[in-house]
N, C-alpha and C positions, 0 to 999 in steps of 0.2 A: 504494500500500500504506500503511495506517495504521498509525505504527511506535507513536504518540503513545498512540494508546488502551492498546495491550498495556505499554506501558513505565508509565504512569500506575497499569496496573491492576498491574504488579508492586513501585512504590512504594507502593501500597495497603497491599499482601500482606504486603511487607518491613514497614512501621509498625505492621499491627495485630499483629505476632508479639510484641513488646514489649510493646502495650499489655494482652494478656493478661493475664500475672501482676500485672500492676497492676489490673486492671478485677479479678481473683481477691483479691488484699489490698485492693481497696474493699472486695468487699462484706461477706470473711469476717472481718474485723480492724478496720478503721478504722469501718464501721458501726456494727457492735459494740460497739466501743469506743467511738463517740460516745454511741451510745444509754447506756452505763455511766456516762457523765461526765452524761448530762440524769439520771439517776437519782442520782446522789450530790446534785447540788444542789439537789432537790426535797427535799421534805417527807412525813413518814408519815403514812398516812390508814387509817383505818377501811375500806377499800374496794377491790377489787376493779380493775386492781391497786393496792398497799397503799401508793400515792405518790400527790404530787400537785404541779403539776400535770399533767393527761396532753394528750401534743400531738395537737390535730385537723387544724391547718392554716389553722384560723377566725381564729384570734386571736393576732399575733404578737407587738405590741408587750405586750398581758397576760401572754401565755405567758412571754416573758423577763424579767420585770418582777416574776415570782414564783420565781426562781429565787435558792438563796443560799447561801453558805458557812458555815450552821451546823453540819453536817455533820461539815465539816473541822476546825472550832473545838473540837467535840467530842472529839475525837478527841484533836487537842492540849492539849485537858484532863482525859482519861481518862486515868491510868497504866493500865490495864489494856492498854489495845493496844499502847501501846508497849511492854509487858513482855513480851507477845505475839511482837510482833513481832521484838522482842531473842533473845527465849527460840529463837523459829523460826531466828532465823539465826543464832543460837551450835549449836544442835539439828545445823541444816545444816551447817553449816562441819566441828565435829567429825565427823560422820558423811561427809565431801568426803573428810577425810586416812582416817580407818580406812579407806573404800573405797580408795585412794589406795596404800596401805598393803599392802591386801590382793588389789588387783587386778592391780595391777603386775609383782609375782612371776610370776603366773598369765598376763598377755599376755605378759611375758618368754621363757616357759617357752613357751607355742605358737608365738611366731613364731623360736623356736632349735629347733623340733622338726623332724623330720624333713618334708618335703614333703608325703609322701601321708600323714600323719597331721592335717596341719592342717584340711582340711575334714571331718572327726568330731569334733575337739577346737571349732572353731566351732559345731557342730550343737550338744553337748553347753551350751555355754553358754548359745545362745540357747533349750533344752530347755524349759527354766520358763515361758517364755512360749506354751508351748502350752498351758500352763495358767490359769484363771481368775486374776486376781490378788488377789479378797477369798478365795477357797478357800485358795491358800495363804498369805495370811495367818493365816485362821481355823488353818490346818494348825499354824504356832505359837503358836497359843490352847492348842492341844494339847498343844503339847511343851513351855510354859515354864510349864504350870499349875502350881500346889504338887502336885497328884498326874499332874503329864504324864511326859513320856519323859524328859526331862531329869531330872530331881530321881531319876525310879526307877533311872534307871542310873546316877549317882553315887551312889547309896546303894546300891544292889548293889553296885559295884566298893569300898563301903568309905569313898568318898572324904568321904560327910556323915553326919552322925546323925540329920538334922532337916532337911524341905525346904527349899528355898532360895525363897525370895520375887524371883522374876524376871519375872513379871507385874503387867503392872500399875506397872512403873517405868520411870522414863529408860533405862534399862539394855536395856529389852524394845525401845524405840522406836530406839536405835541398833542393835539386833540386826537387827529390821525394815527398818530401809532399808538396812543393808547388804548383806542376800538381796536383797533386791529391786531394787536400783540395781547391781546388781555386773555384771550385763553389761553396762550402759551405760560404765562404767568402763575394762570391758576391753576391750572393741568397738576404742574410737578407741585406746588404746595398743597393741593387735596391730597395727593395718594403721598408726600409724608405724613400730613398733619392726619390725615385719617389713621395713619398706625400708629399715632401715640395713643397711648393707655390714658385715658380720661383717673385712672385709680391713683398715676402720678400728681396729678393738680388738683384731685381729692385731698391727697397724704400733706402737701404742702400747705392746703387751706386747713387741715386739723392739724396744724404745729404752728399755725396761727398768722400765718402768711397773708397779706392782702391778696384781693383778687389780682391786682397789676404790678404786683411783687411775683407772684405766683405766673403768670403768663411769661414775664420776663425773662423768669431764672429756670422756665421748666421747658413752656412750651416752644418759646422761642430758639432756647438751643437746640431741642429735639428737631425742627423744623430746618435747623440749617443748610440740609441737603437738595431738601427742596426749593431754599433760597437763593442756593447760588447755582442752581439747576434751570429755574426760571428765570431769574436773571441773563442769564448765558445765553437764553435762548431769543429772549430776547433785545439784549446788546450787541448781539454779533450783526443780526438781518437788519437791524436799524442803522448802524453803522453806515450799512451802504444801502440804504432804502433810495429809490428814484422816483417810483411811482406817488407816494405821500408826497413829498417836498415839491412835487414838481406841479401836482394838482391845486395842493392848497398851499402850499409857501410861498412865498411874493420870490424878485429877483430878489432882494439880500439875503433871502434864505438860501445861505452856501452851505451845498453839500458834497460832498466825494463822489455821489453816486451819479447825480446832475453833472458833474465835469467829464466824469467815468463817457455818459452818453455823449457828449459835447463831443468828445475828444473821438472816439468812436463813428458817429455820424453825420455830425456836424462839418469837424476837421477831416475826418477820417485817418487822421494820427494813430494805427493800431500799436505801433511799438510804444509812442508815449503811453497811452492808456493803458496798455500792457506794464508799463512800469509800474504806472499808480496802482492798479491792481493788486501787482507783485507788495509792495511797499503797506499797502491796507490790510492784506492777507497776512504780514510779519509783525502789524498793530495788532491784528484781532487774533493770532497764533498766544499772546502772554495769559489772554483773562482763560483759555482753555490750558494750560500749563498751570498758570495758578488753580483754577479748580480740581486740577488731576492731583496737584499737591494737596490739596484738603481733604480731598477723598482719602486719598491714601493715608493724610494723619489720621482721618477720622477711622477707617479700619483698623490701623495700627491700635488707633488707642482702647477699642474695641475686645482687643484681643483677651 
């Protein structure tokens, strides 16, 4: 009996299961992203496509031997992108805690609710995404116009004399990613905050804890994973959001992702945009390094 063959062909089987997801991140990510990095360091052309030079396979030592770092030099002597870029992640960041802010009350509140209510209270949030996501946004094209919904029902109820200018400003662009990131938000804070043990923030109010002594020091830590989980998810997309900022943020609303198209279809600069790209992707690589560091104390200290 040949034991050799079958046991060879299931050390096969065991190896290629791993190398799946890895032969899946060659080709969808790391390809990609090579091809991204030969496009930043070429040069813009008149031509079809709008770079150069473009690889045949003919010519290797030419090929690399025209490749260069003016791109990035650029970049480091434009203030524009860096203002951009600053602008994008102050944008982000504020728009991380209002969601933060506002989402947390909201998983708090479902995963304290009742059992058979929480899968309706789920549905309900994840609801909007059965919807287009440039439709509702155009939807608050509508309501923050000077004659949208907004403006006519504070001025019915008394509250203005004169519309309010809410399009078309910062104001409109945090409005927007806060509808639009909020279930990402609450997502990862329900299913931590739904596994803490409510017997915890019992124990501490019978050893005489205030209630908001008690949420602080219990439920708040417990929840951390879930905090810097929804955070993450969304600070990174906001980052380089285009479609918000470009609906409802006036021109001074500078963003990375606005220049990103500019430069792309406008100019048709693929190697420049390909740098900012490159450069935005090495900003947003820290806050997922830093959460991998959490994680890991946070198991560590588990142990």
């Amino acid at each position: 009996m040949n034991v050799a063959g079958p046991s060879r062909g299931r050390r096969a089987a065991a190896a290629l299961v791993p190398a799946i997801p890895y032969l899946w991140l060659t080709l969808l990510f790391l390809v990609p992203l090579l091809i991204v990095i030969k496009i930043s360091l070429s040069d813009t052309a008149v031509a079809q496509p709008p770079y150069r030079p473009v690889f045949d396979g003919s010519r290797w030592s030419g090929f690399f031997s025209e490749l260069d770092f003016d791109n990035f030099a650029l970049l480091a002597a434009d203030e524009l992108y860096w203002v951009a870029t600053l602008s994008s992640l102050r944008i982000a960041l504020v728009s991380t805690v209002l969601l933060l802010i506002a989402g947390f009350p909201i998983a708090y509140a479902m995963a304290r609710a009742p059992v058979a209510w929480r899968p309706l209270l789920i549905a309900l949030i994840i609801l909007p995404f059965w919807t287009s996501f440039l439709i509702r946004i155009y939807a608050w094209v509508a309501i923050l116009k000077p004659e949208g919904f907004l403006n006519q029902a504070l001025m019915g109820l008394g509250l203005i004399t004169e519309p309010l200018q809410v399009l078309n400003t910062e104001t409109a662009v945090y409005v927007g990613i806060l509808y639009a990131y909020l279930p990402f938000m609450v997502l990862p804070l329900y299913a931590t905050l739904e596994k803490i043990d409510p017997a915890l923030v019992e124990a501490a109010l019978d050893l005489g804890s205030p209630p908001w002594r008690a949420f602080w020091a219990v439920t708040v830590p417990l929840s951390l994973p879930g905090i810097v989980a929804g955070s993450l998810l969304c600070f990174i997309p906001a980052v380089g959001e285009f479609v918000i900022p470009d609906l409802l943020g006036g021109s001074e609303t500078l963003m990375i992702g606005r220049q990103l198209w500019s430069e792309f279809f406008s100019n048709r600069d693929w190697p420049l945009a390909s740098a900012v790209a490159l450069v935005l992707l090495v900003l947003l690589v820290v806050p997922i390094v830093l959460y991998r560091e959490v994680e890991a104390r946070r198991v560590e200290a588990q142990r």
